[in-house]
N, C-alpha and C positions, 0 to 999 in steps of 0.2 A: 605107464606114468613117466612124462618126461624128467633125467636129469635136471639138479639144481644148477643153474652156470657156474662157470669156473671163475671166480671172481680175476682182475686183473695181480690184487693186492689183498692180503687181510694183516690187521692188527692183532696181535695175539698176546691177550690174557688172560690168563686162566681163573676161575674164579676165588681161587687161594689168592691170586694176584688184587683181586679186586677188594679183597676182605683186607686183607694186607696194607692198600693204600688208604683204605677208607678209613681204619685205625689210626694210620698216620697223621694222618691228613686234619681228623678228629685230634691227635693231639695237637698239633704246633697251633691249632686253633684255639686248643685251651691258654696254650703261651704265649698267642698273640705275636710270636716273631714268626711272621708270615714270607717273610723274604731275607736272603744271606743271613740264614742260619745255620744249623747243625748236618740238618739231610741234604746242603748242597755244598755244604765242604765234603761231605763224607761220598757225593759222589764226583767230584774233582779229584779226591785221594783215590779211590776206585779204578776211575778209567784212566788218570795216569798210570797207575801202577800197570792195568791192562796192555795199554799201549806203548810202554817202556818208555816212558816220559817223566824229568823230573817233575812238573809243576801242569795242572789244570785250572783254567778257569772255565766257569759255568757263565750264560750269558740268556739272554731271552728269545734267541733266534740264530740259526747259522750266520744270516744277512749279517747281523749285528757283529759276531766275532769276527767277520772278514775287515766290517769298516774298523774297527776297535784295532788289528794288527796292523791294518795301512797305515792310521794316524799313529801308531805310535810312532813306525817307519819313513813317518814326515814325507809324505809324497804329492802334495800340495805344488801343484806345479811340476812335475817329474813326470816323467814315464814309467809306466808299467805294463810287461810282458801279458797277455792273457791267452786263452787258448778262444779263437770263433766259437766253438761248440763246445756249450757250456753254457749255465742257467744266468739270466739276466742278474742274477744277485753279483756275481763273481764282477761284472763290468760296473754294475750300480754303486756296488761299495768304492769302487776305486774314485769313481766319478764324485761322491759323495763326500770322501777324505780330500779331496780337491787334483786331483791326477788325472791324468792319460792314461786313457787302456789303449795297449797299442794289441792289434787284434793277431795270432799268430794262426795256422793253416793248422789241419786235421789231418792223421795218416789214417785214411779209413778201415785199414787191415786192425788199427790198435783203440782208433777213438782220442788218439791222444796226440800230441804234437812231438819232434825228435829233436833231438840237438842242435839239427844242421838248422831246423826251422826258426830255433831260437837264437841263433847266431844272426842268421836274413834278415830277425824284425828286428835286431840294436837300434837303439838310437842313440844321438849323444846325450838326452838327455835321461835314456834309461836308468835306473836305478835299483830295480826288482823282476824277480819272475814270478806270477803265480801258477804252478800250475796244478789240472785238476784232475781227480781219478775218478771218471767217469765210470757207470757203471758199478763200482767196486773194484774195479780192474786198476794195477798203477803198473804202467807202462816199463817196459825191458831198457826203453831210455835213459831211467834216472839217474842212473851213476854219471851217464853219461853229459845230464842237464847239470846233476850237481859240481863238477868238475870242472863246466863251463861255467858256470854263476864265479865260484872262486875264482878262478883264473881271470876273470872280468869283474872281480872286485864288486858285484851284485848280491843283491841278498835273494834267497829263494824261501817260500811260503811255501803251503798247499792248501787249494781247497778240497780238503778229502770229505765233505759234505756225503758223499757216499760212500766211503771208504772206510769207518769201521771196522778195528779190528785186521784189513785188507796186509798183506804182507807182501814186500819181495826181497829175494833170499833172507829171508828171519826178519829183516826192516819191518817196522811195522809205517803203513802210510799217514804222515802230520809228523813222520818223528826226521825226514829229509833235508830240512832247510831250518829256518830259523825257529817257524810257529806252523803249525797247521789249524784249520777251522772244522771243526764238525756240527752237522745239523741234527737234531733231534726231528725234525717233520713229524709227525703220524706217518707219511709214507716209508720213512728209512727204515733202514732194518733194525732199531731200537727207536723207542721215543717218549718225549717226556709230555707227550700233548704240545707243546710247541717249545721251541728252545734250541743251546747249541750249546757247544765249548770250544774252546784253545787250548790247545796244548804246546809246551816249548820246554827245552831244557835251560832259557837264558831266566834267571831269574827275575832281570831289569825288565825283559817284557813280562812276565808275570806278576810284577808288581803294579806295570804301566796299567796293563789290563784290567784289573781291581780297583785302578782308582777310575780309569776313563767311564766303566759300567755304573759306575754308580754317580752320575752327572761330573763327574771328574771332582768327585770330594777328597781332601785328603786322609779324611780317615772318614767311617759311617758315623759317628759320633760326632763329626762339626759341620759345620756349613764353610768351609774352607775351599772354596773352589780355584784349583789349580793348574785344572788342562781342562779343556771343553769338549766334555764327557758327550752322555748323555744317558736316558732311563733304559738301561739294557740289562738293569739285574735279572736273574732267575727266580723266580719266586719258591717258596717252601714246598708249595703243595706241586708242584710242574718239577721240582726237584727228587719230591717222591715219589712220583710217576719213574720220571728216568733212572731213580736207584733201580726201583723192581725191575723196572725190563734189562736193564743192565746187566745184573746178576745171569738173568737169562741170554745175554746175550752170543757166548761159546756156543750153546747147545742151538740157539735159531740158526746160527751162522754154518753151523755143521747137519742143519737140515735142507736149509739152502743146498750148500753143494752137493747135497745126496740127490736132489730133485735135477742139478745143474747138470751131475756126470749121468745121468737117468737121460737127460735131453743131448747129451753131448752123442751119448752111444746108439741116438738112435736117429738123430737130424742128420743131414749133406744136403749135397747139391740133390741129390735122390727125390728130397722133398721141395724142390726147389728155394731151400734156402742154406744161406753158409753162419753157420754158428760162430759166434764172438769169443775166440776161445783164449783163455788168458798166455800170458809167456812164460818162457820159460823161467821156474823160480817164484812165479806170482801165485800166492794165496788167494783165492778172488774173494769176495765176501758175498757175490750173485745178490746185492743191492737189485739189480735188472737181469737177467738172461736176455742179448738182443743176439738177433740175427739179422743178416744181411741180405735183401732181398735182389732179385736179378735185376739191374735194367730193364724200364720198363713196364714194372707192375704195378699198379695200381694200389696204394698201401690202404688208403681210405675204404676203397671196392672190398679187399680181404678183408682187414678187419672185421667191415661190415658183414661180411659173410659169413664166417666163424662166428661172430655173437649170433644173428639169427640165425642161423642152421645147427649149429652147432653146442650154444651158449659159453662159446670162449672167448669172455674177452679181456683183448689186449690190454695193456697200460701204454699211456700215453711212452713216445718215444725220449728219448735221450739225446739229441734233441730233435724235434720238429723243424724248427726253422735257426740257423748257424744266428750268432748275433747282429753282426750285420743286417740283417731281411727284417728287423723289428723296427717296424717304424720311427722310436725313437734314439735308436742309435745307429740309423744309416753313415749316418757322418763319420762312423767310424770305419766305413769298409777303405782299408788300403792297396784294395786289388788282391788279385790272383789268391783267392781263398777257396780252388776248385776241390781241395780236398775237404774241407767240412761241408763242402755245398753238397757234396756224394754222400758222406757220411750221416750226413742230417736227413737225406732225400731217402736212402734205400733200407735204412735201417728200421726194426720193429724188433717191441719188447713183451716177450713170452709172459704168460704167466705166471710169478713163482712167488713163496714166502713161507716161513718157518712151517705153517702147521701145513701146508699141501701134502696130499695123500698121495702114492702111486696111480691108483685109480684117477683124480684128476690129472695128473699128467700124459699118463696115458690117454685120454680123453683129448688131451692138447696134441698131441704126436699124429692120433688120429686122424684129427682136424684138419692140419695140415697135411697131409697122407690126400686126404679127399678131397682141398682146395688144389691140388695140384693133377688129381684125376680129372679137376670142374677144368684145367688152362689157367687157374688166376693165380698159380704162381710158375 
């Protein structure tokens, strides 16, 4: 009898978890405060305190936490730093708060852009850096991004959208710059069914934040509208999704890495692929396990191959195509973006997440073991 496939991704809740939410969920509907109540302050207090953060806000989507920090950051006309490689949300929000995404280059050893990169793409009319921990991985760079933002009088964000929990040297990633964004997705490695947060130690943007998500009211109790908000709240029951998984969130992220250093110790060049391995000092959160494939190979062809021969399949990449290459934001390409053009082309991401077994990963090691005896890597 054949193996069941090795899914790319699973969502893991247990059915305590599910009895859990369902009770909840049953209450706030007796109480009818369905939205910014109780269960989404108390996981705002939660994953600040997790992430060593004074102040959280909870929000309806990562997209939305990113546009909610730009506006508050007034970049309406301004420049802002972005990294190519990185999910259309990261350039859409800036475009959206009324700004420039100015596009910066990929160092395809990290996934992430360096200092000297973001010195290259200043403009005068910069204002901000975003940048984003791809993967779960935050770049050996940072001290060295943050140093520069000061010394050039910019502010620094993060979209740590993947990044959870991620550390380097003890940092936890969103705690860098001014505010960071997290996403809730189904895909991440926590999630509230759909949803995000910010996190910041300034209180002024914590305060900004609470009123912009709620159509820019000044308090939930008036129709007082004083900045032009919009419906970005988190609703109760999407709140009590993400308390549960939250809670669980240490122990998935430490099964992760068990799966991660399992693939680390047994991938090279051997199997023709090069493993994405974090720097020195970085906690990864394995959001993705990507590898690096050789010039040349056909990412489509494998994939392909491994799901049907094998039943392993990939998850989509990190990214596919740099943001430039999207149709609607060619306009944005500044030239010489050879590093995320590599980055985005040779890269593929393993299968991994909290509940995988030995046995399925072993199953993946294999896989690729025998696409490299077939030539197709």
């Amino acid at each position: 009898m054949s193996l069941p496939p090795v899914p790319p991704t699973r969502i893991d809740f247990t059915p305590e978890d599910a009895d859990w939410i369902a009770e909840k969920i049953k209450e706030v509907l007796g109480t009818g405060r369905l939205t910014l109540g109780g269960y989404g302050e108390e996981l705002e207090k939660q994953f600040a305190a997790l992430h060593g953060a004074k102040h959280a806000v909870a929000v309806n989507s990562g997209t939305a936490s990113l546009e909610i920090m730009l506006r508050i950051a007034d970049v309406a006309g301004k420049d802002v730093l972005i990294p190519a490689n990185t999910f259309f949300a990261t350039a859409s929000a800036v475009i959206a708060a009324g700004g420039n995404p100015i596009l910066m280059d990929t160092d395809p050893t990290t996934l992430s852009t360096t200092a000297a990169e973001v010195e290259r793409r200043l403009t005068p009319k910069t204002v901000g850096i975003m940048i984003v921990h791809i993967a779960g991985f935050i770049t050996h760079e940072m001290p060295a991004i943050v140093d520069l933002a000061k010394r050039k009088g910019l502010w620094l964000m993060e979209d740590a959208a993947h990044a959870h929990l991620a550390t380097l040297d003890g940092k936890h990633a969103g705690t860098f710059g001014w505010a960071g964004s997290f996403s809730f997705y189904p895909t991440k490695v926590m999630t509230s069914a759909e949803g995000g947060i910010i996190i910041t130690d300034d209180e002024k943007m914590a305060t900004e934040a609470r009123i912009y998500r709620d159509q820019g009211k000044a308090s939930f109790f008036q129709n007082s509208h004083i900045r032009m908000g919009y419906n970005w709240r988190l609703s109760e029951p999407h709140a009590i999704i993400g308390l549960r998984h939250l809670q669980s969130l240490p122990q998935m992220i430490a099964n992760r890495r068990r799966i991660a250093a399992k693939y680390d110790a047994a991938l090279s060049s051997a199997n023709g692929v090069r493993p994405m391995l974090p720097p020195k000092g970085c906690a990864a959160n394995y959001y993705k396990y990507v590898v690096m494939l050789p010039d040349g190979v056909d990412r489509v062809t494998l994939k392909t191959w491994l799901k049907d021969e094998h039943g392993v399949q990939c998850s989509g990449e990190v990214y596919e195509f740099p943001l430039h290459k999207h149709p609607v934001l060619t306009q944005l390409d500044p030239g010489n973006l050879t590093g995320a053009e590599i980055a985005c082309g040779r890269q593929m991401c393993l299968p991994i997440f909290a509940s995988m077994t030995d046995a399925e990963a072993d199953r993946v090691i294999a896989a690729l073991d025998a696409a490299k005896r077939q030539g197709l890597v």
